[in-house]
N, CA, C and O atoms as CSV, one atom per row, in Angstrom:
chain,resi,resn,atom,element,x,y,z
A,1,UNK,N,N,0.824,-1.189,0.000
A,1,UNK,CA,C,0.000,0.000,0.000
A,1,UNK,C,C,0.870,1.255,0.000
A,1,UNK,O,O,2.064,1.311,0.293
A,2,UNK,N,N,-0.162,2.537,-0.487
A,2,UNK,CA,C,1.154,3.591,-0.642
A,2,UNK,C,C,0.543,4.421,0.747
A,2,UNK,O,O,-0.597,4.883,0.784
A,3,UNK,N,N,1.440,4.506,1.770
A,3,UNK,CA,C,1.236,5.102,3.053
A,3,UNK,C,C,2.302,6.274,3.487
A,3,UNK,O,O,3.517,6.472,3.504
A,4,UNK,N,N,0.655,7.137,3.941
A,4,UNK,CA,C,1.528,8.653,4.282
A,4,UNK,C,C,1.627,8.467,5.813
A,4,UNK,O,O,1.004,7.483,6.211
A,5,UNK,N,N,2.319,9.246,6.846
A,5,UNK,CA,C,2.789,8.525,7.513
A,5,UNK,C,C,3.057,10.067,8.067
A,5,UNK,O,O,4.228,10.397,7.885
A,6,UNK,N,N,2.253,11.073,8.693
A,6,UNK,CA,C,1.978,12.066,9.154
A,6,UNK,C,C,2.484,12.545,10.964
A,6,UNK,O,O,1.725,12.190,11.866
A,7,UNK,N,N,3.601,13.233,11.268
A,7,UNK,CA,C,3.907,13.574,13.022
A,7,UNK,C,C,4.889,14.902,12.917
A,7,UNK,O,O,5.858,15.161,12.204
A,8,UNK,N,N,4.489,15.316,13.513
A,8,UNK,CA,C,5.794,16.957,14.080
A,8,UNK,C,C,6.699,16.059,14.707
A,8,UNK,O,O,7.814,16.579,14.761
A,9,UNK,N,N,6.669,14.818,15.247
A,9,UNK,CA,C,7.880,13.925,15.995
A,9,UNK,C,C,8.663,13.513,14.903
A,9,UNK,O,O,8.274,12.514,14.298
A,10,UNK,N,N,9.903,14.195,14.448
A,10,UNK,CA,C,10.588,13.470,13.302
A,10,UNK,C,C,11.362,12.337,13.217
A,10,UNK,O,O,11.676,11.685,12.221
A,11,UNK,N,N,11.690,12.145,14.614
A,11,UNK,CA,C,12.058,10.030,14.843
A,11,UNK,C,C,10.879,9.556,14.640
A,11,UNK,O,O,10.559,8.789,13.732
A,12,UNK,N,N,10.189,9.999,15.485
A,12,UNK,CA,C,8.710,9.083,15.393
A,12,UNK,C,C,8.419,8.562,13.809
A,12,UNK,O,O,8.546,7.428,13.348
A,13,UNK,N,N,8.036,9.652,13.233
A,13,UNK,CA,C,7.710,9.245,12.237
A,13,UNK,C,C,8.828,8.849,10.771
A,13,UNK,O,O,8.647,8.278,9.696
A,14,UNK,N,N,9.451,9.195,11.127
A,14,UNK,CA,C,10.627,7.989,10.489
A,14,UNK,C,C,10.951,6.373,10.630
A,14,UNK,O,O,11.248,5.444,9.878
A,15,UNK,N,N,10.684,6.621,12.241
A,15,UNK,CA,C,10.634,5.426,12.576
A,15,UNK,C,C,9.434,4.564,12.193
A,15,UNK,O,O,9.724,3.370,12.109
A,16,UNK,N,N,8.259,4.842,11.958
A,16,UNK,CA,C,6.918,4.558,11.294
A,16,UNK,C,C,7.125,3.838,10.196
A,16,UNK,O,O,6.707,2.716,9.910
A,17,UNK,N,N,7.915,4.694,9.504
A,17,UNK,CA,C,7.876,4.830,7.960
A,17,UNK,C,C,8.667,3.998,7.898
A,17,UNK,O,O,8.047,2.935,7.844
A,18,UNK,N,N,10.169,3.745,7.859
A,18,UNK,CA,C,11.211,2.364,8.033
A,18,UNK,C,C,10.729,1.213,8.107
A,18,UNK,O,O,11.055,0.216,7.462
A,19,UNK,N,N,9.520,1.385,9.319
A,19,UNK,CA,C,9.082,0.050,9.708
A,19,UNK,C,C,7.710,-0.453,8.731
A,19,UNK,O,O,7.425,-1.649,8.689
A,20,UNK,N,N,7.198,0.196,8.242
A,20,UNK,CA,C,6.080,0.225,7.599
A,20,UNK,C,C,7.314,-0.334,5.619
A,20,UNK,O,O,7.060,-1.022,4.630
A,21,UNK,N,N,8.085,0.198,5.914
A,21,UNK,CA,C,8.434,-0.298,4.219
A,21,UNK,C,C,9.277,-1.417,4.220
A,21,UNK,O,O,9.443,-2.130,3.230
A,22,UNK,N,N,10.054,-1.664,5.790
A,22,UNK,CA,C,10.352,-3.097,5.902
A,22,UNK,C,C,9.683,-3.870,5.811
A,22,UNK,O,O,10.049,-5.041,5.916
A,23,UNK,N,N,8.035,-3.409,5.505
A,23,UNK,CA,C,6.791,-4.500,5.421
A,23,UNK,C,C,6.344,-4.674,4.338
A,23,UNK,O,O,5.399,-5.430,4.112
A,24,UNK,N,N,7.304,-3.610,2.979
A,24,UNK,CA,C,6.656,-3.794,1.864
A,24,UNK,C,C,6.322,-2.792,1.598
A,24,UNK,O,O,6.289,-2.742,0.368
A,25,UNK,N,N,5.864,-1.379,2.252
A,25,UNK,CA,C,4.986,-0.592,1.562
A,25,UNK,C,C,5.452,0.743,1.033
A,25,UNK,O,O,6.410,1.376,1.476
A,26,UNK,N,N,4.842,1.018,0.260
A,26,UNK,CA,C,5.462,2.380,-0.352
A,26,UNK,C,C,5.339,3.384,0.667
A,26,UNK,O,O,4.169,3.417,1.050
A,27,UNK,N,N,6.167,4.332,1.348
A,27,UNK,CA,C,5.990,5.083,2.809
A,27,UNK,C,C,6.269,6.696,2.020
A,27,UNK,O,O,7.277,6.646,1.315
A,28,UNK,N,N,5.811,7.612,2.014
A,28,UNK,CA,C,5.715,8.767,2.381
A,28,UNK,C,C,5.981,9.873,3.878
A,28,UNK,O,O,5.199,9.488,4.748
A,29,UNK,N,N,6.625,10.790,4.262
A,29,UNK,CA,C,6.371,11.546,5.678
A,29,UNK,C,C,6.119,12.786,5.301
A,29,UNK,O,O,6.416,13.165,4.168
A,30,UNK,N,N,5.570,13.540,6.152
A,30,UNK,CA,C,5.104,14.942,6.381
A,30,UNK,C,C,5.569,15.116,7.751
A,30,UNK,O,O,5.606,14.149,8.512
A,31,UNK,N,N,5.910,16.230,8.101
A,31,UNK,CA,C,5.910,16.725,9.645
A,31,UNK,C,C,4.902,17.553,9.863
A,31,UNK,O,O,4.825,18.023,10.998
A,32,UNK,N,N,4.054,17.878,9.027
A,32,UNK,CA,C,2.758,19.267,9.434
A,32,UNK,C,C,1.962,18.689,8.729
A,32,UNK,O,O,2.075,17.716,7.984
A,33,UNK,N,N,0.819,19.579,9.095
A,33,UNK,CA,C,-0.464,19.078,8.221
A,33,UNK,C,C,-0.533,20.046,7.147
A,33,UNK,O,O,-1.615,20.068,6.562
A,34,UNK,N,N,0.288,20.788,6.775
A,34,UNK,CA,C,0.174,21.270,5.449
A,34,UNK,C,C,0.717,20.792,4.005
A,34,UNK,O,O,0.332,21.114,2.881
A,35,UNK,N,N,1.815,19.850,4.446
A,35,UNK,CA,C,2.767,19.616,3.940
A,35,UNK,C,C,2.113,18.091,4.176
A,35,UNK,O,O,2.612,17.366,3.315
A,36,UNK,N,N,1.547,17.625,4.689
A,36,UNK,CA,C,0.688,16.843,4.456
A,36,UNK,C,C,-0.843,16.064,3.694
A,36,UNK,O,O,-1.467,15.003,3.693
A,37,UNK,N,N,-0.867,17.390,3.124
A,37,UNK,CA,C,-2.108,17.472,2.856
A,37,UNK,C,C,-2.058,17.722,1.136
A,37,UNK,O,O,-2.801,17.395,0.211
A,38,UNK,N,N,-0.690,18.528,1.250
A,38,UNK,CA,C,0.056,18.314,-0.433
A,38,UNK,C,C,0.732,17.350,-0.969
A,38,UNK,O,O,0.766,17.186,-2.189
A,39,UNK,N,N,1.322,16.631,-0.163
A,39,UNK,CA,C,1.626,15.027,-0.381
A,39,UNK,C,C,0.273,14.344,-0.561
A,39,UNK,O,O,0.200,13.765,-1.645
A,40,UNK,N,N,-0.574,14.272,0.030
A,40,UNK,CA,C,-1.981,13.439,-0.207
A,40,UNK,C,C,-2.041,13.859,-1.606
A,40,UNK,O,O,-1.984,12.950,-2.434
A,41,UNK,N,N,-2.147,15.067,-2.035
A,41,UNK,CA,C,-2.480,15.094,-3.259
A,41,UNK,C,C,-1.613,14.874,-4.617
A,41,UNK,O,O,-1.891,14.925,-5.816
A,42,UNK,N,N,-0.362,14.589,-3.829
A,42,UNK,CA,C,0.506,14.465,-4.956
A,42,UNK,C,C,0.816,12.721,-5.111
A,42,UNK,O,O,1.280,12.031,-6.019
A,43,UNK,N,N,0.325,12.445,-3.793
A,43,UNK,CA,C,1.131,10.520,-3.801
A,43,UNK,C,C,0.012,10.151,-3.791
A,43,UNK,O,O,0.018,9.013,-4.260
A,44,UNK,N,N,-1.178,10.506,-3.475
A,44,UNK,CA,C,-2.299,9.573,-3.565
A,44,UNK,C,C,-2.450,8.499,-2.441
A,44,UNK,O,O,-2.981,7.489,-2.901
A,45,UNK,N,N,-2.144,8.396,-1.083
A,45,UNK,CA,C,-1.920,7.671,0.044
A,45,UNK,C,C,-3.300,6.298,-0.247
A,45,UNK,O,O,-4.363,6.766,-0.653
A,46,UNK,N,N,-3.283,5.604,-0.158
A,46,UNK,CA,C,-3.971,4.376,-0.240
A,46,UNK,C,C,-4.465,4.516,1.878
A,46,UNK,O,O,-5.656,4.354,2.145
A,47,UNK,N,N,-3.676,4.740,2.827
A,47,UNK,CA,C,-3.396,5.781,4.232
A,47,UNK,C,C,-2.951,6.313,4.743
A,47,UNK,O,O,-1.733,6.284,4.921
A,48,UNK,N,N,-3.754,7.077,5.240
A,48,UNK,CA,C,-2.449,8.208,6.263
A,48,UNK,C,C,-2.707,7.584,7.767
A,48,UNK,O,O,-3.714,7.264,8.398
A,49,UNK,N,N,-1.513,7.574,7.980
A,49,UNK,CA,C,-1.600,7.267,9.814
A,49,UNK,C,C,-0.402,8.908,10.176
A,49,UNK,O,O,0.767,9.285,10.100
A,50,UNK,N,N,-2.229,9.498,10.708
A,50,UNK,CA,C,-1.749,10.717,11.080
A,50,UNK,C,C,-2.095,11.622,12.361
A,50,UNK,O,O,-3.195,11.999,12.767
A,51,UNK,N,N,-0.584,11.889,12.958
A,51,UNK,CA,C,-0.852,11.939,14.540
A,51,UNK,C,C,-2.196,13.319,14.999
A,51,UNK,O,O,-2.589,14.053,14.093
A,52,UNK,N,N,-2.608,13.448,16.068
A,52,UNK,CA,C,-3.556,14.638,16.140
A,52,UNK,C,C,-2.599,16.043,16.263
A,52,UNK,O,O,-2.518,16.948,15.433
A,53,UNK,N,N,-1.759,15.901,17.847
A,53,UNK,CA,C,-1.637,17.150,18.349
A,53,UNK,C,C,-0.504,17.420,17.789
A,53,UNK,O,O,0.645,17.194,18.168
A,54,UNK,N,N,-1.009,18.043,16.631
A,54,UNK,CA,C,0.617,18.779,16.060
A,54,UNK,C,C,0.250,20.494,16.032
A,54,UNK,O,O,-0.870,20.998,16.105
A,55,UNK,N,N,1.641,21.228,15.895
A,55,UNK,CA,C,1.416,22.502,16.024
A,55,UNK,C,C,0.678,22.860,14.734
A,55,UNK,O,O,0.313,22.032,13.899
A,56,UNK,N,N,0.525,23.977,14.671
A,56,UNK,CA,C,-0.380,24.417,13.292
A,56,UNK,C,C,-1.360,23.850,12.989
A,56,UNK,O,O,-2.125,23.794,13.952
A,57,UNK,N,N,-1.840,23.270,11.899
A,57,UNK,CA,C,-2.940,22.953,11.461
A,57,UNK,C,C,-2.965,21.371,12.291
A,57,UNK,O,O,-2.461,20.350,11.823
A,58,UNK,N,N,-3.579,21.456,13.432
A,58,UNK,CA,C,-3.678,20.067,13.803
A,58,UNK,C,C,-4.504,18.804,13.107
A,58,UNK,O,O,-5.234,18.885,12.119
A,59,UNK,N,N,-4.238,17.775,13.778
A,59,UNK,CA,C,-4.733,16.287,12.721
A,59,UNK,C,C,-6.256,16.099,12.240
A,59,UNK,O,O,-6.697,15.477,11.273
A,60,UNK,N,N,-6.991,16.935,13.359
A,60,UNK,CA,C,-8.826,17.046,13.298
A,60,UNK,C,C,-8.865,17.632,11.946
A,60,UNK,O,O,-9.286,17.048,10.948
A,61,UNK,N,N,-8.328,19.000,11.996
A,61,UNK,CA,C,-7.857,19.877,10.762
A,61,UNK,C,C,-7.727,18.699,9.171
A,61,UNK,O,O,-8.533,18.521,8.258
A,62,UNK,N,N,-6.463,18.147,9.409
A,62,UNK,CA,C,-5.576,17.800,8.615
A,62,UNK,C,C,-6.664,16.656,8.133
A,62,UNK,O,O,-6.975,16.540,6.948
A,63,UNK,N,N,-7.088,16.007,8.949
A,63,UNK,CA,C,-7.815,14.626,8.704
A,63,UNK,C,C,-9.086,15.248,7.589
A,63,UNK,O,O,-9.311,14.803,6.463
A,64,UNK,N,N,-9.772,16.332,8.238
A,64,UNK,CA,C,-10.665,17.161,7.431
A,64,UNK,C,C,-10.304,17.714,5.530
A,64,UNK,O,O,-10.971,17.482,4.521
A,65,UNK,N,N,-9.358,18.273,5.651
A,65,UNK,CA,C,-8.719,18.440,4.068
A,65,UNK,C,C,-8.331,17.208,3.158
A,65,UNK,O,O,-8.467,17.111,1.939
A,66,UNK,N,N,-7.812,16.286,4.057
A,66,UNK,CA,C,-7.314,15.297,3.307
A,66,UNK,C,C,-8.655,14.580,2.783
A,66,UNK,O,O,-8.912,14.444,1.587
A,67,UNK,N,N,-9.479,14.140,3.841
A,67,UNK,CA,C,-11.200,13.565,3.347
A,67,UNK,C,C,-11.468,14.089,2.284
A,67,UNK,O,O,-11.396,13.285,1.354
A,68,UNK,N,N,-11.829,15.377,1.914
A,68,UNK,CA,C,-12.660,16.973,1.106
A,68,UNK,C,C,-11.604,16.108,-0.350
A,68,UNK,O,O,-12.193,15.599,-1.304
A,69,UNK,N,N,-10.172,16.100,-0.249
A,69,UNK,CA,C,-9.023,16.185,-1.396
A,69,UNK,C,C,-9.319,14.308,-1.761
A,69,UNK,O,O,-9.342,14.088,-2.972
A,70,UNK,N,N,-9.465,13.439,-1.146
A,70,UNK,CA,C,-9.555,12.333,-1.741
A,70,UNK,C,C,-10.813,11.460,-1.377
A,70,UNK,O,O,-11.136,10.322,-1.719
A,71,UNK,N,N,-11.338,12.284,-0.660
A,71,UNK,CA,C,-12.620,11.715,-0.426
A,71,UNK,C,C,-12.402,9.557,0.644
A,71,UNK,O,O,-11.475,9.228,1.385
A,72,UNK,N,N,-13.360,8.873,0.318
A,72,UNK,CA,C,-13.415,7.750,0.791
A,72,UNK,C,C,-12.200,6.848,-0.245
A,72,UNK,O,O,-12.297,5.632,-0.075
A,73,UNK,N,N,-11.475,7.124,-0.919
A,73,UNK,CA,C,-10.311,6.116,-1.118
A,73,UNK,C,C,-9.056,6.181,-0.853
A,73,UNK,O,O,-8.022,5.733,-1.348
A,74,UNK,N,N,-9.459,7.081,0.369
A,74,UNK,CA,C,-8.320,6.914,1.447
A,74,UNK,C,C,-8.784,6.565,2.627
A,74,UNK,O,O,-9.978,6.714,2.889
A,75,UNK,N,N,-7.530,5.826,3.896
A,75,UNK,CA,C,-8.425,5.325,4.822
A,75,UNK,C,C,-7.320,6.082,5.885
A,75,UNK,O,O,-6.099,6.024,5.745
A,76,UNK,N,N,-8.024,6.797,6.963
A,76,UNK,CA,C,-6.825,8.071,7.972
A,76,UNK,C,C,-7.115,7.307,9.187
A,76,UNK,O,O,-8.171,6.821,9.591
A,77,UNK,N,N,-6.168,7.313,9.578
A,77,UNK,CA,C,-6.085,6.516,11.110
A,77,UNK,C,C,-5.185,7.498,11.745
A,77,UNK,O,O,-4.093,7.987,11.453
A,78,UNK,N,N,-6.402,7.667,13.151
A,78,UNK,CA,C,-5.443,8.990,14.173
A,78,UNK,C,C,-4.032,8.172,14.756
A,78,UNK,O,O,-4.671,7.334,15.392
A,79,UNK,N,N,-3.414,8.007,14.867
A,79,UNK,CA,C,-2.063,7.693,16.000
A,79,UNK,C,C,-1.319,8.638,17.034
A,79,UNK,O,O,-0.296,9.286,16.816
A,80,UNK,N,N,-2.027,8.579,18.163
A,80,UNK,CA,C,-1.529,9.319,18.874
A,80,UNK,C,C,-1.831,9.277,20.561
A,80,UNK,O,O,-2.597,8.439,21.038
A,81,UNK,N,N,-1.295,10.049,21.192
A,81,UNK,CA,C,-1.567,10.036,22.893
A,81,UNK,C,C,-2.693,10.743,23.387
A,81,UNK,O,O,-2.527,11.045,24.569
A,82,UNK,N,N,-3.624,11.065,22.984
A,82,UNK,CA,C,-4.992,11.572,23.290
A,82,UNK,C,C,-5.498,10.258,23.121
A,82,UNK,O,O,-5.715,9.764,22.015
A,83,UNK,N,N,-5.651,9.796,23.998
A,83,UNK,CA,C,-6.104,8.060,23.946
A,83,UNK,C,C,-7.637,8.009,24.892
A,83,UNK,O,O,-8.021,6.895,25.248
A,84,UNK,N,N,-8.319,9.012,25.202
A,84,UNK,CA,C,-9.712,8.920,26.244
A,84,UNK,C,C,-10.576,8.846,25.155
A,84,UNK,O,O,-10.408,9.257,24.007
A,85,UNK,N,N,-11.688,8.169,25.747
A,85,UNK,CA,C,-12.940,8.094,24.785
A,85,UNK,C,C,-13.298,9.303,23.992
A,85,UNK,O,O,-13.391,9.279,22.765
A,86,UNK,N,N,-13.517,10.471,24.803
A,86,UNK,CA,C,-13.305,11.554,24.146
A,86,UNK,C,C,-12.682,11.947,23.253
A,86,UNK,O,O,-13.196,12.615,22.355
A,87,UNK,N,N,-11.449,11.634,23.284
A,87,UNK,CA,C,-10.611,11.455,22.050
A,87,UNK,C,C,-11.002,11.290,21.095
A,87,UNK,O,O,-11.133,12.105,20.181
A,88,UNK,N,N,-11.371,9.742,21.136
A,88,UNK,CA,C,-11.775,9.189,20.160
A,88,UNK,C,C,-12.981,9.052,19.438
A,88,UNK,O,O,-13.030,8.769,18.241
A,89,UNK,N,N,-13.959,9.257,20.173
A,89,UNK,CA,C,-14.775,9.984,19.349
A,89,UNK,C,C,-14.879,11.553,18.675
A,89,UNK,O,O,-15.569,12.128,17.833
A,90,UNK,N,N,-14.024,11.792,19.365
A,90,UNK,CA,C,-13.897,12.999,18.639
A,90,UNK,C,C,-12.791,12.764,17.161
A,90,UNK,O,O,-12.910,13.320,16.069
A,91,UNK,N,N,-12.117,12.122,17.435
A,91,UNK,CA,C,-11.508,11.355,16.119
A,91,UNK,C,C,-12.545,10.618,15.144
A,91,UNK,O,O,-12.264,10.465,13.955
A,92,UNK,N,N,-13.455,10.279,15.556
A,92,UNK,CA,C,-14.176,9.331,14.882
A,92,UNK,C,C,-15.507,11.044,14.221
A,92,UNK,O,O,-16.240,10.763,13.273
A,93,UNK,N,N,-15.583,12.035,14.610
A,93,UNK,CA,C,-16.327,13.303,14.180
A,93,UNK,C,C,-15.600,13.767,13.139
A,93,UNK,O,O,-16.168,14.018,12.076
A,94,UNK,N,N,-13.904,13.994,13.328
A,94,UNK,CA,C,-13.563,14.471,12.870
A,94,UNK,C,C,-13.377,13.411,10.917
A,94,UNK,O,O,-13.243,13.878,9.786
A,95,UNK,N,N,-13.444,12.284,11.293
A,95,UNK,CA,C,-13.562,11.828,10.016
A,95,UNK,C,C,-12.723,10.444,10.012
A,95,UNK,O,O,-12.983,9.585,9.170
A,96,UNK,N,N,-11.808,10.274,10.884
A,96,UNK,CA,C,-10.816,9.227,10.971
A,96,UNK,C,C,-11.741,8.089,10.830
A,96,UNK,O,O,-12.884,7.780,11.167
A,97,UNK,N,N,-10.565,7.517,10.070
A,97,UNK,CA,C,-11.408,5.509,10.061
A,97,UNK,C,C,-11.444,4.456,10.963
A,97,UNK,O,O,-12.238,3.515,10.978
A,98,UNK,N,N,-10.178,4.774,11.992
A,98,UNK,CA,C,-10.116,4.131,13.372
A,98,UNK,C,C,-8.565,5.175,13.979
A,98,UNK,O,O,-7.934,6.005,13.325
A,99,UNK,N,N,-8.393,4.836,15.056
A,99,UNK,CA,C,-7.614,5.044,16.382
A,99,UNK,C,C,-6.387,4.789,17.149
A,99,UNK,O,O,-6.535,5.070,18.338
A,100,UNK,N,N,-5.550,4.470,16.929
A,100,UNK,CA,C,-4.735,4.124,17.427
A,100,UNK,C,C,-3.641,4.487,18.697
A,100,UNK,O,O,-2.527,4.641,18.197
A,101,UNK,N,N,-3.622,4.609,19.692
A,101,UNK,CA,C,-2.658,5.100,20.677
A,101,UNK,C,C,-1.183,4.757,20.669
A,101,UNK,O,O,-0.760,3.710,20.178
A,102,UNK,N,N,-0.443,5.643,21.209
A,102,UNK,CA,C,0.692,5.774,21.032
A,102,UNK,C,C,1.765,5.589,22.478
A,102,UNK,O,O,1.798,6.450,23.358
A,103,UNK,N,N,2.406,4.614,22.510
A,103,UNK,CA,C,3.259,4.086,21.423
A,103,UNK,C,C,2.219,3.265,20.576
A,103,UNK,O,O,1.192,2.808,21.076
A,104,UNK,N,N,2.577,3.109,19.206
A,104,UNK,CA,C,1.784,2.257,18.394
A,104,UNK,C,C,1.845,0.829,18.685
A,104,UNK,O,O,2.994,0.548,18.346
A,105,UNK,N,N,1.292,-0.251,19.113
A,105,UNK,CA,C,1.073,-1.652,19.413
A,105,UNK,C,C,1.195,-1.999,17.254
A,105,UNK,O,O,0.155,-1.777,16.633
A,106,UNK,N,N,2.363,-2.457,16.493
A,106,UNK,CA,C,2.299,-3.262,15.369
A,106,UNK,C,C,1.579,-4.374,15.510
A,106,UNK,O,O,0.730,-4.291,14.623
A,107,UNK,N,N,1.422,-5.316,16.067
A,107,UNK,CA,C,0.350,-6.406,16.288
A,107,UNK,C,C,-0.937,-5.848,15.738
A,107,UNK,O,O,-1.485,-6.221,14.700
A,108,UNK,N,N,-1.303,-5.016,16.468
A,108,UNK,CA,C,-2.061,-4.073,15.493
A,108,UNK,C,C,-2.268,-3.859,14.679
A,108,UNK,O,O,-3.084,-4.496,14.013
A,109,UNK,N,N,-1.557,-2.696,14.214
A,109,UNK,CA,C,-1.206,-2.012,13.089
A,109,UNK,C,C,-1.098,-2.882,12.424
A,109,UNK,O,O,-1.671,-2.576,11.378
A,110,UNK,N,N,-0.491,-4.355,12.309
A,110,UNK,CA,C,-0.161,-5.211,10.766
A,110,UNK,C,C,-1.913,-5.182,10.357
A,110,UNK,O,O,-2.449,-4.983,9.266
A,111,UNK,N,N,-2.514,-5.465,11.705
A,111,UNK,CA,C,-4.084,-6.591,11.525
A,111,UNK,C,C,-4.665,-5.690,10.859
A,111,UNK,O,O,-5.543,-6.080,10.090
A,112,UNK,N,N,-4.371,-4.192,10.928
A,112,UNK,CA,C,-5.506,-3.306,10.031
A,112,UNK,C,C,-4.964,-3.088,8.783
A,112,UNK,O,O,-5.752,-2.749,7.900
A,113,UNK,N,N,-3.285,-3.256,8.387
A,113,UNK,CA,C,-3.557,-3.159,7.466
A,113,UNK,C,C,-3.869,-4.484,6.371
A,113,UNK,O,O,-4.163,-4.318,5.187
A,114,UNK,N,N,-3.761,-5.565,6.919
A,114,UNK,CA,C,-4.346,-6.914,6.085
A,114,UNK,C,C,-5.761,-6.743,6.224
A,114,UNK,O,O,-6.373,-7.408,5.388
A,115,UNK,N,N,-6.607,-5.972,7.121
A,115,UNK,CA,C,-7.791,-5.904,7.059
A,115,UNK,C,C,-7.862,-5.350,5.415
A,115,UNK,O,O,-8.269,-5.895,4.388
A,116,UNK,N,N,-7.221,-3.903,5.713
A,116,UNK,CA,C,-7.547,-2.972,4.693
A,116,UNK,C,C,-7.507,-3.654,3.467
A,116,UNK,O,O,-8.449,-3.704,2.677
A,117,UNK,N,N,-5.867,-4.437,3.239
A,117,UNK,CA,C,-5.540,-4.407,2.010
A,117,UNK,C,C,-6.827,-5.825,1.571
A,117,UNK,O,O,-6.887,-6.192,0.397
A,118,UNK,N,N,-7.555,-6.342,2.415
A,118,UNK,CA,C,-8.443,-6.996,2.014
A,118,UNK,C,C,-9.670,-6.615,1.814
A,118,UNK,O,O,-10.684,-7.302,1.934
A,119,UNK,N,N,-9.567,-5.315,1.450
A,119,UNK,CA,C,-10.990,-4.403,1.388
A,119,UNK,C,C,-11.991,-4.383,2.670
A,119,UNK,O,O,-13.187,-4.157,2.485
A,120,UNK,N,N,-11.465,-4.629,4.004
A,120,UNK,CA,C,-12.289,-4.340,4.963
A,120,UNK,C,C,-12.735,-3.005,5.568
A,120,UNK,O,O,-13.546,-2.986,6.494
């Protein structure tokens, strides 16, 4: 899958991305949601796993433009430490496809994306 791979944490999300293409997949990064949101439109993300609390245009934000720019054939998954129900439904308003807390559990992360890549 071609995955954007969205954090102001620039290990973090390097480290994402390394690990995500040691799995095969085409990886993309952004550190902002602006610069995120122009990569969506230029790589075409199949997903973004993209954190919330970043400075500037945060992920509620970011998750919002990216939806509007590719609509439903992309699938955005929040990753991040706002982990209360609240959170997450508020992730789930803002448009995200599911949730993830941080540190990221891969056990995980593999299962959604064999979900995905199986059209789930």
């Amino acid at each position: 899958m071609r995955i954007l791979v969205v954090d102001d944490n620039q290990d973090g999300a390097e480290t994402m991305a390394r690990g995500l293409q040691l799995l095969g997949h085409d990886t993309r990064i952004a550190f902002n949601g602006g610069s995120a949101v122009k990569l969506s439109g230029l790589f075409k993300p199949d997903l973004v796993l993209l954190d919330i609390a970043m400075s500037g245009i945060d992920g509620y934000e970011t998750c919002g433009v990216i939806r509007d720019l590719l609509g439903d054939t992309v699938r955005i998954i929040a990753v991040t430490g706002l982990n209360s129900s609240e959170d997450r439904l508020r992730s789930t308003q803002a448009g995200f496809d599911d949730h993830l807390g941080k540190p990221v559990d891969w056990v995980v992360l593999k299962g959604m994306l064999v979900a995905f890549s199986a059209g789930e």
